[in-house]
N, C-alpha and C positions, 0 to 999 in steps of 0.2 A: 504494500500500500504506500501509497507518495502522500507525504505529508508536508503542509506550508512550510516547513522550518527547511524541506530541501530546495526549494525552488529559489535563485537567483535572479533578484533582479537583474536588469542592463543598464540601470541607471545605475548599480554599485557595483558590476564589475562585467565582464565580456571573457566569454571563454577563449581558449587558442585558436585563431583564423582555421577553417578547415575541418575542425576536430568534431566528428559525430558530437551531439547532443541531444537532449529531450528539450523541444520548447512549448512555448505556452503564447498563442496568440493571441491579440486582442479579440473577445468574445468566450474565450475560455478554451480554444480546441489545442491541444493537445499531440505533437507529431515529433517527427525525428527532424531533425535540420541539421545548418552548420554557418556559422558565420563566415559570410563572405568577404568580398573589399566594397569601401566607404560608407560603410554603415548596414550594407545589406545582409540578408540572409537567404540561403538557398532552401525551402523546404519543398520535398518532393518535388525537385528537378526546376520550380520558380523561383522568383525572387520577390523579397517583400521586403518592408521595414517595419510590417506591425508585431514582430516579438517583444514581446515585455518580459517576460522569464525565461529562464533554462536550466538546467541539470546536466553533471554528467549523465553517461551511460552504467548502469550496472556492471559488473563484475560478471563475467561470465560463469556459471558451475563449474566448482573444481574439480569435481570428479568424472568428468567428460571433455577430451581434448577435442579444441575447437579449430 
């Protein structure tokens, strides 16, 4: 379960250019994305700027090589 205390603004910090994340659009939906150049972000193959939050990605299962 994802709870408020993981979600990251982008007013208080921006993940690594490029780097899979979880974001959180304006309206609440919820997708994979990644920060692109000048502000953008790429989610599913578009480009936007209404991200407001993000997360890393989970850790993968240890006990199955991925």
């Amino acid at each position: 379960m994802i709870t408020k205390e993981q979600w990251i603004p982008v007013t208080d910090r921006l993940p690594e250019q490029f780097q899979p994340v979880i974001v959180c659009r304006k309206g609440g939906k919820v997708e994979s994305g990644s920060l692109d150049v000048n502000g953008w972000w790429k989610v599913y193959g578009t480009r936007t700027k209404s991200v407001t939050h993000w997360m890393p990605l989970p850790q993968g299962p240890e006990a199955l090589p991925c």
